[in-house]
Structure formats: structure tokens, C-alpha cells
RODO-2510 file (C-alpha; in nm, 4 decimals, decimal comma):
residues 483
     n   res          X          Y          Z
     1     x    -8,2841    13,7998     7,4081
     2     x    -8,3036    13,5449     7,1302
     3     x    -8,1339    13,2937     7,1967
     4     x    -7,8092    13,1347     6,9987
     5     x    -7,8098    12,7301     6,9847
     6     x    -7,4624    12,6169     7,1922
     7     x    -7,2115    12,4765     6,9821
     8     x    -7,1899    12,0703     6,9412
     9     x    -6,9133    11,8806     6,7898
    10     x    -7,1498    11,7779     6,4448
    11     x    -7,1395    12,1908     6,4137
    12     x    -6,7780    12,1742     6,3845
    13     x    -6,8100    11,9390     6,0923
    14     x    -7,0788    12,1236     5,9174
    15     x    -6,8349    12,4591     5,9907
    16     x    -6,5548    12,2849     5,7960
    17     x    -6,7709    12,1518     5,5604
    18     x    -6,8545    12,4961     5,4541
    19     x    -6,4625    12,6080     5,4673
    20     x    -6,3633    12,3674     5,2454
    21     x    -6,6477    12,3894     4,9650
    22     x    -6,6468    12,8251     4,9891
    23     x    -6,3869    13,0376     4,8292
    24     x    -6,3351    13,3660     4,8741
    25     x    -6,4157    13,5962     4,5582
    26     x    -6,7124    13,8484     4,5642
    27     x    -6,9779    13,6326     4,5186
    28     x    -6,9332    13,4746     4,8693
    29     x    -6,8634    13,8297     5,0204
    30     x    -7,2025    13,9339     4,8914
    31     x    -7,3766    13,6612     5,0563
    32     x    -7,2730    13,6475     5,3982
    33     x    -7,3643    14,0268     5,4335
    34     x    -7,7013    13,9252     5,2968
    35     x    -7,6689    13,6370     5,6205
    36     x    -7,5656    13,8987     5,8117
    37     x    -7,8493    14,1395     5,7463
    38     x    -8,0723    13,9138     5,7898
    39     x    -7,9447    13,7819     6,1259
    40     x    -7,9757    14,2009     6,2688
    41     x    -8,3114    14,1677     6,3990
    42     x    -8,3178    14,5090     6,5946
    43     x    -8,6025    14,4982     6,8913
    44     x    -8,5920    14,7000     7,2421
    45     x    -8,2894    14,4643     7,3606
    46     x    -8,0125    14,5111     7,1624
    47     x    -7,6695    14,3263     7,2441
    48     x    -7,3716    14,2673     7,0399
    49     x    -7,2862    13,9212     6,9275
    50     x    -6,9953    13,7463     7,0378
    51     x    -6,7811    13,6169     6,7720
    52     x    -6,8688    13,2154     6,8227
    53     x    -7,2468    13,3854     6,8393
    54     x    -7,2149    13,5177     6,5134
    55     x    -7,0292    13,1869     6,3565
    56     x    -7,2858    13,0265     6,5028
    57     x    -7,5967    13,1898     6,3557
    58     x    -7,4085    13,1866     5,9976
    59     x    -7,3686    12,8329     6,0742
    60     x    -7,7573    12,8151     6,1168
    61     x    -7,8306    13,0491     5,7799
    62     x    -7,5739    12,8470     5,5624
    63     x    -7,7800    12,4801     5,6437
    64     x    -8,1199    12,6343     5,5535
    65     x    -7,9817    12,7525     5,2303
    66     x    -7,9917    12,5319     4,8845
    67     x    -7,5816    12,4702     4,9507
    68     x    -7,6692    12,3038     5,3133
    69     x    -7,3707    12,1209     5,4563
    70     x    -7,4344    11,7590     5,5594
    71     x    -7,1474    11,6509     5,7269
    72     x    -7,2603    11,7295     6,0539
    73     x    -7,5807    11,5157     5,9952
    74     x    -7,3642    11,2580     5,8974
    75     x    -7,1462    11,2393     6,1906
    76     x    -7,4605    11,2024     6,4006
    77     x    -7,6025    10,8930     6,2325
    78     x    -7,2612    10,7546     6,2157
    79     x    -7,1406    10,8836     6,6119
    80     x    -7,4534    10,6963     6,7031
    81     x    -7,4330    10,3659     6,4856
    82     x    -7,0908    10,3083     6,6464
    83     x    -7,2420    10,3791     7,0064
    84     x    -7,5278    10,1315     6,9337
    85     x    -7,2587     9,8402     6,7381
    86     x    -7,0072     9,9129     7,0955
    87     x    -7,3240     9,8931     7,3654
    88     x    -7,4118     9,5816     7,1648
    89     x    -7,0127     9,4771     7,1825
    90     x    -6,9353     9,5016     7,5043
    91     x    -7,2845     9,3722     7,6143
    92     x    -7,2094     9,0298     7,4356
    93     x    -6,8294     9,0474     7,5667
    94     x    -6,9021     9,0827     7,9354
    95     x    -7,1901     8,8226     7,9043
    96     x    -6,9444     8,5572     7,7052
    97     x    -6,6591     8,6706     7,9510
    98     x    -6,8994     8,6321     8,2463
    99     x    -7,0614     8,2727     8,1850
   100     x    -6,6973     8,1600     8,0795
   101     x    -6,5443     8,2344     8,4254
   102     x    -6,8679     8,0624     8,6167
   103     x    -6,8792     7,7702     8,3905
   104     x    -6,9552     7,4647     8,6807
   105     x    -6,7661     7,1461     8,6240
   106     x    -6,9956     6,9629     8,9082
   107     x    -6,7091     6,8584     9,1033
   108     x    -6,5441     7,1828     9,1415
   109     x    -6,6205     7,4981     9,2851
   110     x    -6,5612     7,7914     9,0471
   111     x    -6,2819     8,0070     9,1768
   112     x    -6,3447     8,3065     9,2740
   113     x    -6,0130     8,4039     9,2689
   114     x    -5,9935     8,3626     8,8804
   115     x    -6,3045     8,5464     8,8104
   116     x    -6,1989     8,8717     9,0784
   117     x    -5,9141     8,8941     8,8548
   118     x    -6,0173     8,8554     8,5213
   119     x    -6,2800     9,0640     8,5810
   120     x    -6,1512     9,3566     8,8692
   121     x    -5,8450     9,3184     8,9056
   122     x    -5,7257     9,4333     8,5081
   123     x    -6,0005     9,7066     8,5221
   124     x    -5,8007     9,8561     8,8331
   125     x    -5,4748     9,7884     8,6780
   126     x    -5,5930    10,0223     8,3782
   127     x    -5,6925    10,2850     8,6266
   128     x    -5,3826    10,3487     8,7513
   129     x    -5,1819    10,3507     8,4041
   130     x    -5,4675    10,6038     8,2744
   131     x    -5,4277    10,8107     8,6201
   132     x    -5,0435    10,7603     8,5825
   133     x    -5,0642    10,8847     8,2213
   134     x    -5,2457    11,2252     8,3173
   135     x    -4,9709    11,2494     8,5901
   136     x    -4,7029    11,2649     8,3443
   137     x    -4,8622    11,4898     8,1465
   138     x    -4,9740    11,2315     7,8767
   139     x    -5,2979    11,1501     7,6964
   140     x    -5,4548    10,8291     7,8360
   141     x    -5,6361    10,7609     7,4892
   142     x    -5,3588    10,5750     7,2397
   143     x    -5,3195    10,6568     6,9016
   144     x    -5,4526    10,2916     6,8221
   145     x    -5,7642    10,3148     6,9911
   146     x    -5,8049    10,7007     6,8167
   147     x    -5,7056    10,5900     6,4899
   148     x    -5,9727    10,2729     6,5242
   149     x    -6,2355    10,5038     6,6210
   150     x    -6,2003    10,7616     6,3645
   151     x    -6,1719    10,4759     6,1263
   152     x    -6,4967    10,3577     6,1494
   153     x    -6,6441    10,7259     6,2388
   154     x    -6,5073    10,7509     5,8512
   155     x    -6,6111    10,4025     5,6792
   156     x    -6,9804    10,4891     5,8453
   157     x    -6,9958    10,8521     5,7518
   158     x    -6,8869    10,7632     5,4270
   159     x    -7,1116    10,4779     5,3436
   160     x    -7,4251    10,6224     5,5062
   161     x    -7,3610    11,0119     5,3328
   162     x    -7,5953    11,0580     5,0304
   163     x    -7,7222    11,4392     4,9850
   164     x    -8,0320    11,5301     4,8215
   165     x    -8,0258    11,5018     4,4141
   166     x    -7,7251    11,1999     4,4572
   167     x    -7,4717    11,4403     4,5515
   168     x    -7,2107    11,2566     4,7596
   169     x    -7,0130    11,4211     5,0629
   170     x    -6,6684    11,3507     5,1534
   171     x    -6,7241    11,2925     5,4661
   172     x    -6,3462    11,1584     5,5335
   173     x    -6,2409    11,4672     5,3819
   174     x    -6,4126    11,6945     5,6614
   175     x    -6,3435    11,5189     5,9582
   176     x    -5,9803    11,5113     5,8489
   177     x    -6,0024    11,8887     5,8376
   178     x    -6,1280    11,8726     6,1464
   179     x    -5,8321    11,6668     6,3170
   180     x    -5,5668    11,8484     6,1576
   181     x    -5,6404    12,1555     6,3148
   182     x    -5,5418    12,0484     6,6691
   183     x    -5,4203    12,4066     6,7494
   184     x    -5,7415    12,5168     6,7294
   185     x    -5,9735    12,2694     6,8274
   186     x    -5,7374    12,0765     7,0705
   187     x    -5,9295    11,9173     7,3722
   188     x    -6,2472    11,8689     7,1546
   189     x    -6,1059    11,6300     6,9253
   190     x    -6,0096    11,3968     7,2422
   191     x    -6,4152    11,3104     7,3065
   192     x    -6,4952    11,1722     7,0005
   193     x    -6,2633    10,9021     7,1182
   194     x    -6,3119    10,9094     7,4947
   195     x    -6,6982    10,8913     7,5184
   196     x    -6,7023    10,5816     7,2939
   197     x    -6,4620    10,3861     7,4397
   198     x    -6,6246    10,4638     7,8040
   199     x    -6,9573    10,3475     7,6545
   200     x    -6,8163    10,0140     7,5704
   201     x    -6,6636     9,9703     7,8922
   202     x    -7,0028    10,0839     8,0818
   203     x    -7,1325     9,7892     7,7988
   204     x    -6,9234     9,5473     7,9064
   205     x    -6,9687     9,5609     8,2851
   206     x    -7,3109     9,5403     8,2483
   207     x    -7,3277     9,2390     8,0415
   208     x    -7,0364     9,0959     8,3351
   209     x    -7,2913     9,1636     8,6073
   210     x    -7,6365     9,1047     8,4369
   211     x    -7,4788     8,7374     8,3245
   212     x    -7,3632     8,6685     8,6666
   213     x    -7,7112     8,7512     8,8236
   214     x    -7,8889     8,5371     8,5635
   215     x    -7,7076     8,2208     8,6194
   216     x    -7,6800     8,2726     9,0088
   217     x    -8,0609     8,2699     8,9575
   218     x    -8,1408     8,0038     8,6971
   219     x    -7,9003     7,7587     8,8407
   220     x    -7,6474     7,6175     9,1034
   221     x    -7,3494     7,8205     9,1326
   222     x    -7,0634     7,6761     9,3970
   223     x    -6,7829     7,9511     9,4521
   224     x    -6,4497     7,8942     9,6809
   225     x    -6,0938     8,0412     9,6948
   226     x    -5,7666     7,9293     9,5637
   227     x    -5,3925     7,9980     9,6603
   228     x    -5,1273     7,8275     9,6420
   229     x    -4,9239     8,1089     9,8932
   230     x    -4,9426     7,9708    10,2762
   231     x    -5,3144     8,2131    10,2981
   232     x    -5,4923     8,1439    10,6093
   233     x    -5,8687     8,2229    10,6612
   234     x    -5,8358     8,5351    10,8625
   235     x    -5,5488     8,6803    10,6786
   236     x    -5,8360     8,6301    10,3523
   237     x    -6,0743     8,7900    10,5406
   238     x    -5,8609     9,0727    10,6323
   239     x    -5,7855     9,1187    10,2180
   240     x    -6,1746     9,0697    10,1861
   241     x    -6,2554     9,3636    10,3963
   242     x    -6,0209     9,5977    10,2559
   243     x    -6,2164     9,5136     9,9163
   244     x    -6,5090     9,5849    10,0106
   245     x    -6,5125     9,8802    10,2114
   246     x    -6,6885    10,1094     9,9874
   247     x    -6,9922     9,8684     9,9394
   248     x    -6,9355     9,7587    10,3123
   249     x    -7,2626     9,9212    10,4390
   250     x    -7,4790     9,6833    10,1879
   251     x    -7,5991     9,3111    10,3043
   252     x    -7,3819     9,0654    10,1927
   253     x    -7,0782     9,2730    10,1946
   254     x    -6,8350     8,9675    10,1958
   255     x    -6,8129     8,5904    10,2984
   256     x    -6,7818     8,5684    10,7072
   257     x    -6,4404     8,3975    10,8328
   258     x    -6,6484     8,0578    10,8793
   259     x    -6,7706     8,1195    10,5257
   260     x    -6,4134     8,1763    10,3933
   261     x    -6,2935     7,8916    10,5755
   262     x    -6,5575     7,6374    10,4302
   263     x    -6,4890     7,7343    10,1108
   264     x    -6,1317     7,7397    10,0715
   265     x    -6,0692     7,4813     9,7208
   266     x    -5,8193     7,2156     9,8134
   267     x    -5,5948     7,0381     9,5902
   268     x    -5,7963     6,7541     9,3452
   269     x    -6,1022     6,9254     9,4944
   270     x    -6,1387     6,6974     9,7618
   271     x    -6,2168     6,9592    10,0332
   272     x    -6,4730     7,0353    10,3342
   273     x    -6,6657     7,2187    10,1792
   274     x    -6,9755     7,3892    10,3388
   275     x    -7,2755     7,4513    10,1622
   276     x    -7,3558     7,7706    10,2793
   277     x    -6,9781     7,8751    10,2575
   278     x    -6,9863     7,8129     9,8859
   279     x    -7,2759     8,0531     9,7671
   280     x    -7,1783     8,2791    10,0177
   281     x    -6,9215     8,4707     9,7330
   282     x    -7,1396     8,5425     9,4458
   283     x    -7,2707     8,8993     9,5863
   284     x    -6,9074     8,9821     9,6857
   285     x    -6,8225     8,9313     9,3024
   286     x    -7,1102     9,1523     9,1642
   287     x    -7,0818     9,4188     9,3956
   288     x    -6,6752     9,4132     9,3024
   289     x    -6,7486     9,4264     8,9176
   290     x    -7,0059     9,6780     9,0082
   291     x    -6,7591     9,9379     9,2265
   292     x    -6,4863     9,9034     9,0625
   293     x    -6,5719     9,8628     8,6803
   294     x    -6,8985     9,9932     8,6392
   295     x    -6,9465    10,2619     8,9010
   296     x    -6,6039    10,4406     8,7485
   297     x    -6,6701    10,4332     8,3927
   298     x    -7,0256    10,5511     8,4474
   299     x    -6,8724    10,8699     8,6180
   300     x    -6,6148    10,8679     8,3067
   301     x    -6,8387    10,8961     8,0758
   302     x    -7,0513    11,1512     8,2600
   303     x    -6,7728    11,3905     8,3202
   304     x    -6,5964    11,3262     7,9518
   305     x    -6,9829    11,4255     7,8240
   306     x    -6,8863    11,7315     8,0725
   307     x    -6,5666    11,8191     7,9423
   308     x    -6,6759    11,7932     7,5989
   309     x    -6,9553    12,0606     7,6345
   310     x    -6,6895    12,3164     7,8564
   311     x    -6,4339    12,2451     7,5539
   312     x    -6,6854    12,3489     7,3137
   313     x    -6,8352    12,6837     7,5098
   314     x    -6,4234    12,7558     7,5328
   315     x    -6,3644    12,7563     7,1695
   316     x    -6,3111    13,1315     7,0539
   317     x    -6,3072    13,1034     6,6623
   318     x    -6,0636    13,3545     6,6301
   319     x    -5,8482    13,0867     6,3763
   320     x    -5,8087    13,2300     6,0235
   321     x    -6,1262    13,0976     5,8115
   322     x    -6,3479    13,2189     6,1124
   323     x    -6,1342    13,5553     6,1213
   324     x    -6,2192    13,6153     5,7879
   325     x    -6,5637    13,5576     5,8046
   326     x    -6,6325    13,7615     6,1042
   327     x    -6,4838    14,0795     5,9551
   328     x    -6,7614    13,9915     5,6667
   329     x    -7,0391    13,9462     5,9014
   330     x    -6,9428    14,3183     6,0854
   331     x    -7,1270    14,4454     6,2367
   332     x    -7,4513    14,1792     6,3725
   333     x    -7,6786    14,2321     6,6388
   334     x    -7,9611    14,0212     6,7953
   335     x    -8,2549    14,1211     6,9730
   336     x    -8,5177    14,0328     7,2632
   337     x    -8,8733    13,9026     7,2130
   338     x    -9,0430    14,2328     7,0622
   339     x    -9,1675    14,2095     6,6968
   340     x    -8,9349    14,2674     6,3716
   341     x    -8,9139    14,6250     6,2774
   342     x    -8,9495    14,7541     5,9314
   343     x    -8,6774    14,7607     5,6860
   344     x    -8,5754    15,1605     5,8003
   345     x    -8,5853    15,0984     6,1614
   346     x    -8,3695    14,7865     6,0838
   347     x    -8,0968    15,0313     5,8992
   348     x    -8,1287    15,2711     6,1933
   349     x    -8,0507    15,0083     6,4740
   350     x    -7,7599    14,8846     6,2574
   351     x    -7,5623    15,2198     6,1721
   352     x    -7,6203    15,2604     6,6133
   353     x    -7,4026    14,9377     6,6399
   354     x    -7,0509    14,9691     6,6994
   355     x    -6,8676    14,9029     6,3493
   356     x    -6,6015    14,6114     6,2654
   357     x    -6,2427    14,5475     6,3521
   358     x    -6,0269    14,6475     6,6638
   359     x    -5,6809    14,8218     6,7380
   360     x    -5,3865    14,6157     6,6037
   361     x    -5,0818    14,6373     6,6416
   362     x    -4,9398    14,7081     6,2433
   363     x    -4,5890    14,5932     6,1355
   364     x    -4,5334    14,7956     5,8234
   365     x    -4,2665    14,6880     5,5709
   366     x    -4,0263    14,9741     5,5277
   367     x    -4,0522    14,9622     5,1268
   368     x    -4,4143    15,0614     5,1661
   369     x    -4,3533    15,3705     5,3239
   370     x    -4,7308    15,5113     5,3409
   371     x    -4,8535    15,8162     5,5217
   372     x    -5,0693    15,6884     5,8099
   373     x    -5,3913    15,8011     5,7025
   374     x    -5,3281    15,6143     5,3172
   375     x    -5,2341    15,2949     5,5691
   376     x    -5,5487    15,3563     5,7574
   377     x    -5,8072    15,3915     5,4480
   378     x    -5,6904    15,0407     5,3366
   379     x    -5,7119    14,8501     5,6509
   380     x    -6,0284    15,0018     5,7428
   381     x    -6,2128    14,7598     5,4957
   382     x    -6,0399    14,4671     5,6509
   383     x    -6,1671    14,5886     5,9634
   384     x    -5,8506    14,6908     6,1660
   385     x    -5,8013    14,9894     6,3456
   386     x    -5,4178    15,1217     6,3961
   387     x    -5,3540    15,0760     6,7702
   388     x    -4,9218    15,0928     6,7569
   389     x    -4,7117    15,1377     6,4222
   390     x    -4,3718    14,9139     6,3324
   391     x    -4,1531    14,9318     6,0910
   392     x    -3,9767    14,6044     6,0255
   393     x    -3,6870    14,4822     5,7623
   394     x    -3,8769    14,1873     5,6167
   395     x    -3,6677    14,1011     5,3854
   396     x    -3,4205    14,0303     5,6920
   397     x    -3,5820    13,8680     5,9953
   398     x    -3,2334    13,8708     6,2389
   399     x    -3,2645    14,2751     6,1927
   400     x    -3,6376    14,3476     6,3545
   401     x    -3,5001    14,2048     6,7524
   402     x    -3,7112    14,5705     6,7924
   403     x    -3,9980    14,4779     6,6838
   404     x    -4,0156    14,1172     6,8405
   405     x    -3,9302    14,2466     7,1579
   406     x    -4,2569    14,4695     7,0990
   407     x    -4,4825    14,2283     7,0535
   408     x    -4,3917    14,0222     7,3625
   409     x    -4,6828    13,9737     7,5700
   410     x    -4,9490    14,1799     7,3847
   411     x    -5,2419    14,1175     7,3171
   412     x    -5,3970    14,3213     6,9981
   413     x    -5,4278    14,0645     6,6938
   414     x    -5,0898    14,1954     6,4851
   415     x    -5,1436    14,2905     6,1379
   416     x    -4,8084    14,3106     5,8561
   417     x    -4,8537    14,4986     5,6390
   418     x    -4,6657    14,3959     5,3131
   419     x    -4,5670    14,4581     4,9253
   420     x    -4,7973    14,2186     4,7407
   421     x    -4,6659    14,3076     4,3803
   422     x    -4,3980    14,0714     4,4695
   423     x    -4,3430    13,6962     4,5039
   424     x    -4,3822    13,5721     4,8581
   425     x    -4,0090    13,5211     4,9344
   426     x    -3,8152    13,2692     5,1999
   427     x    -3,7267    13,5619     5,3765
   428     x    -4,0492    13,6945     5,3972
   429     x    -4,1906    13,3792     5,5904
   430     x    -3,9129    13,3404     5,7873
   431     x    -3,9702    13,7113     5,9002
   432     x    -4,3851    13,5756     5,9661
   433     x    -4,2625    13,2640     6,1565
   434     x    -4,0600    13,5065     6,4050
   435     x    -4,3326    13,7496     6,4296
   436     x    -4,5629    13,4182     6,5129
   437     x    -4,3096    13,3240     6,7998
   438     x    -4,2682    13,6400     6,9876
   439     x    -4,6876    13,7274     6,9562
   440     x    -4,7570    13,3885     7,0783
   441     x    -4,9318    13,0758     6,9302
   442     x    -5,3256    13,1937     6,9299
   443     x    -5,2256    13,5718     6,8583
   444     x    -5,4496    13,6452     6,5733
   445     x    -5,2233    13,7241     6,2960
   446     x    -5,3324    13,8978     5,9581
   447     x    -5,0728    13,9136     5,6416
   448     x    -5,1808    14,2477     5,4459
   449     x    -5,0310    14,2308     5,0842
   450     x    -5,1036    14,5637     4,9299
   451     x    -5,1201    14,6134     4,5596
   452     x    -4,9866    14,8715     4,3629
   453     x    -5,2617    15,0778     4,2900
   454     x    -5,4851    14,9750     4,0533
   455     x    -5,2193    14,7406     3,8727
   456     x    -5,2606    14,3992     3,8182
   457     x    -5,2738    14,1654     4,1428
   458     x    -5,0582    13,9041     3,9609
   459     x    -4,9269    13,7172     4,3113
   460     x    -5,2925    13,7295     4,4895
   461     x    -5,2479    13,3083     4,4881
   462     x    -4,9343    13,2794     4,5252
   463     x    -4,9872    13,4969     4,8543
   464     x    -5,2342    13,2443     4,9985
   465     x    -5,1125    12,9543     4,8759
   466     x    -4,7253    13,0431     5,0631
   467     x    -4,9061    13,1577     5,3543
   468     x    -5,0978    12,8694     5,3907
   469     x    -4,7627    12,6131     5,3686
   470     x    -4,6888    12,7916     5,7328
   471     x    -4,9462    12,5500     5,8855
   472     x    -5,0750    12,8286     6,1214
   473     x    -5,4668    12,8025     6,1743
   474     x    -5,4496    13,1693     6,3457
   475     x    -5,2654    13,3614     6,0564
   476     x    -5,4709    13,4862     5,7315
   477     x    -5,3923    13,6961     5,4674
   478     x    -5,6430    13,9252     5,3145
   479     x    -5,5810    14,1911     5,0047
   480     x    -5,5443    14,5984     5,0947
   481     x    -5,6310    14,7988     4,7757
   482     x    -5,3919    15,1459     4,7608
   483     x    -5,5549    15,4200     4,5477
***
């Protein structure tokens, strides 16, 4: 079978990129069943598409056309000038942090006490607020750190976004697109921030660790303990061994008790110190840093890179713009390695294929009164089936408990059917908003507003322009014709 490239977040903003910039007259129609005709590429193999298959492959057709979207290319460059600016960050702030905490005075050891905690001892702090967060059901991420991150995902879209012939993308414009629709795209929006923010901290405790090793190396480092609770040596040790039980299988694990003793810092510095006791700490402190601040994040970032990808193969496009473009793309195939077909066999393979749409469940406005069959021949174009037939009071939502109670639980996408010679009403939405609560909130939902039969469509806009005020990214309205 051919095979359909997996979806990555820079799709997503090429996807919206083409939302925002199409329309929806008969131009547009025209064109993606050109895309889709030329996608059906009928061989021995045939399969069916799935619906994020077919988006996909659109996608693909739309960027090699003279309209190309170049959003997507844009978060790329930027998504990896911010990786290389925060690698280059936290580098420089774990090295600066690192060769301020060993700084040597000559006359007094540096404490090792100070540098476990300014360099450990926060890191683990922050673990346990993050793992208390996810506990309570919160997002660990802030909206500071999210907002600072999108920020400069924006300013370096933005500033490095220059299409052929001079024409210049809104790049802030698409990626807020892209975060507004939450509903939709929910758990993906979360690694844009995540995988960042673990890079710098992967940064920063390898600049902590590589700065410690270099001027261990390059020059004499003395290292003791300081307390001013009533500590003794073994009750140190003890504390020591607790530390370093998941490195405790490596050499140099932690000072011995003599070690701890001869290095304990006493008061004006004037204490026994032993030699050996007071380099005997430095391999303690990088194998700390490196358990418990580098070792984690590494395994952070590889499983957010993880989730990412699973959030991405779980996205169903089944939200409105994608909704409407699938029932345009109806129906597309693809096909294994054999070689193309002519033009007829092509025509044959695609009448074989199953055609568009699916049962729904249709909520028909009682003004409309239609035999079924007149009902059928103009959904049929839209690409809905009739599965189960409503009648609803629109104009009064508390009267349709009926119907509600219906839709509880179901699963067909719902489709109401409505008078479209006439202005939108309050009532009207209310009666969509309750239909929305008992279908669920990622029940595809399709507002039908018939016209009167060759008469003037005078409320097409206002239709979509109401319908869009609802907010909801899985509700769409599309025009049925009556002849």
C-alpha cells in the first residue's frame, strides 16, 4: 500500500493555514475533487482512506500547488531556533551556576552542602510540585512559561516568514488558530511547550556537570560539609547513603565515614581537615546532579517526544472545517505498488468504492414538513444518509426533552435540519446548544438550512456567521437545495 506521511505538529499549522486563507464557494469545491481524483490511484490493493488519511494527502496536494501554505515551514525554522537559543541558555546557566558554587577562596573548603542544594535539592523540589500537579488533576506547564514560549514561537515565525514573490504570512495569526481550538487539538498543544522547556533543563544540567568536571580537572578543588544542627559523622553518612543509592553500584559512590569526618567545615575554617577527605565529595556531587537532574529530564523529554507523536496519531479530524472537506474529498482510495491505470480503469475502481456520508441521526424542524424521500435527495449531496428521523420545536428548546433524551449516548454524527429563508434566531441556537449537550462534546454536528426552492438564499451568511459565534469546532453548517 502507498504509504500516507504521519501527521506532525508543523502539519497542523499548514492545515490551518489553508482554513483560514480558503472559502467555501464553487471554485474551491471544484478543486479539491480535482485533489481528490488525483489522489485515487486504483492498483490490485485497494483500501479505503481513513479520514486523517485523506486530510492528510490533501494536506500534501495543497503545498505542491502555486497557493502552498508556509506556516508549517515556518514553525520548523522557528521550533528549532528557540531549541538551539535554550540548549545554548541553559548550557551557559548551568556552567555560570556551576563555577559560582565551586568558586575556591584558598582558605575555605567549598561547601558541599550549598552546592547539593542549589543544584539537587530545587530540581527535586520541582518534581514533586509537577508530580503533585498531575495528581490533582492539573497541568504542570504554567500559563507563564506557555505564554513565553508561544511568544517567541510568534516573534520568530513572524520575523523569519517571507513567501516566495514578498508575500508575507501571518504566522501569529495561524498558530493562534491553532491554540484556540483546544477542543479539538487538546493534548497536542501542551508539547510545543513541554519539549522546550525539558530541553533547557537537559541544557542546563549538562553545562552544571560538564563545568564541575572541568575545574575538578584543571585545578584544586577542596569540598567539606556544613551544619549548624548537632550532625554527627555517621548520622551524615547515613543521609549520604540514602542519596546515593541509585548510583550506589558505581566507584566513588560517596565519601567513607573517615572521609566525612575529615572534612566536616568548622567555624572560621580553622578545622582538621584531611586531604584526602576533602576531594573525596566532588564525584558524589556529579553523580547527584547527574541522577537526579539530568537522568529525569532526559526521560521527560523522551516520553513528552512520545506523547506528542500518540496525541497526533489520536487526532480524528472530525471538527467542522475537516468535516466539510471530507464530504468534498468522497469518495478516495489509495493503492499498493502496481503501476497507474489508465484514465477508464481509474473511473471503474472509483464508482467500486463505497460512496460518501453515513447514517445520521436527522432532527427535522416541524415547519419543514418534507416527505422523506424530498429530505433524503437534499442531504444526499452533503453526504448523509437518514439513519433515525426527529421532529423537534426549534423555535422552543424546553419543548424537545424527546428528542434530547434520544440523542443520549449515540453515536451517529446528528444532522438539523432547518428553515434557512429565515434569520438565525436566539431561539434557534439555544435549541443547537441543547442538542450539543445531550449528543456530547465531539458528536459531529451538521446545521442543514434549506432554502426555499430556487428563491433567493438571502441569510446564507448570516447562517455561518451565527453558527460560528457558538464556538463549537465540531458543529458546521452546510446549504440543502429543495427543488
Amino acid at each position: 500500500m502507498a504509504r500516507v506521511p504521519r501527521w506532525q505538529l508543523h502539519d497542523l499549522l499548514d492545515l490551518e493555514a489553508v482554513f483560514l486563507a480558503d472559502g467555501d464557494d464553487a471554485a474551491i469545491e471544484n478543486r479539491d475533487r480535482a485533489i481528490a481524483a488525483n489522489i485515487v490511484r486504483p492498483a490490485a490493493g485497494v483500501r479505503v482512506l481513513t479520514g486523517p488519511e485523506k486530510v492528510r494527502l490533501w494536506l500534501e496536494a495543497r503545498r505542491a500547488g502555486p497557493d502552498a501554505p508556509v506556516a508549517g515551514s515556518a514553525y520548523l525554522a522557528a521550533s528549532r531556533t528557540l531549541a538551539g537559543i535554550l540548549i545554548v541558555l541553559g548550557l551557559c546557566s548551568g556552567a555560570g551556576l556551576a563555577a559560582g558554587l565551586l568558586f575556591f577562596h584558598g582558605d575555605r573548603p567549598i561547601s558541599v552542602t550549598v552546592f547539593f542544594a542549589a543544584t539537587v535539592v530545587w530540581q527535586v523540589v520541582l518534581w514533586l510540585v509537577v508530580a503533585g500537579a498531575l495528581v490533582a488533576g492539573r497541568r504542570p506547564l504554567g500559563g507563564m512559561l506557555a505564554g513565553l514560549i508561544g511568544w517567541a514561537l510568534t516573534r520568530l515565525g513572524n520575523s523569519g516568514l517571507v513567501a516566495d514573490g514578498g508575500r508575507r504570512t501571518d504566522f501569529a495569526a495561524v498558530w493562534g488558530s491553532l491554540r484556540a481550538k483546544r477542543m479539538i487539538y487538546g493534548e497536542v498543544l501542551v508539547w510545543p511547550v513541554a519539549i522546550p522547556a525539558q530541553l533547557f533543563a537537559v541544557a542546563l544540567n549538562v553545562g552544571i556537570i560538564a563545568m564541575t568536571l572541568v575545574l575538578v580537572a584543571i585545578s584544586n578543588r577542596a569540598f567539606g560539609w556544613e551544619t549548624t544542627l548537632a550532625v554527627s559523622p555517621e548520622t551524615m553518612l547515613r543521609i549520604v547513603e540514602v542519596i546515593s543509592w541509585p548510583w550506589s553500584a558505581l566507584p566513588q559512590a560517596h565519601p567513607s565515614l573517615a572521609e566525612i569526618a575529615g572534612s566536616r567545615i568548622a567555624l572560621r575554617g580553622e578545622g582538621n581537615y584531611d586531604a584526602v577527605a576533602l576531594v573525596a565529595w566532588w564525584p558524589f556531587l556529579v553523580y547527584a546532579v547527574a541522577f537526579y537532574g539530568l537522568l529525569p529530564r532526559v526521560v521527560l523529554l523522551g516520553v513528552s517526544v512520545f506523547l506528542k507523536h500518540r496525541a497526533l496519531a489520536r487526532l480524528d479530524f472530525r471538527h467542522s472545517d475537516c468535516a466539510r472537506l471530507l464530504r468534498r474529498l468522497e469518495p478516495v482510495v489509495v493503492a499498493g505498488d502496481a503501476p497507474p491505470a489508465e484514465p477508464g480503469e481509474r473511473a471503474a475502481v472509483t464508482a467500486a468504492v463505497a460512496g460518501p456520508g453515513g447514517e445520521a441521526t436527522i432532527i427535522l424542524s416541524h415547519e419543514l414538513r418534507m416527505p422523506a424521500d424530498q429530505m433524503a435527495e437534499i442531504l444526499r449531496p452533503i453526504g448523509i444518509e437518514i439513519g433515525e428521523s426527529l421532529e423537534a420545536e426549534v423555535d422552543c428548546a424546553e419543548a424537545n426533552a424527546t428528542v434530547y433524551s434520544r440523542l443520549v449516548g449515540g453515536s451517529r454524527p446528528v444532522a438539523v435540519v432547518l428553515d434557512g429563508s429565515r434569520p438565525p434566531v436566539k431561539a434557534i441556537l439555544e435549541f443547537l446548544r441543547q442538542v450539543r449537550h445531550a449528543s456530547g462534546p465531539k458528536r459531529e454536528m451538521i446545521v442543514v438550512a434549506v432554502d426555499g426552492g430556487g428563491a433567493a438564499f438571502d441569510y446564507d451568511e448570516a447562517w455561518r456567521k451565527r453558527i460560528a459565534e457558538l464556538a463549537d469546532p465540531y458543529l458546521r453548517v452546510e446549504r440543502g437545495v429543495r427543488s
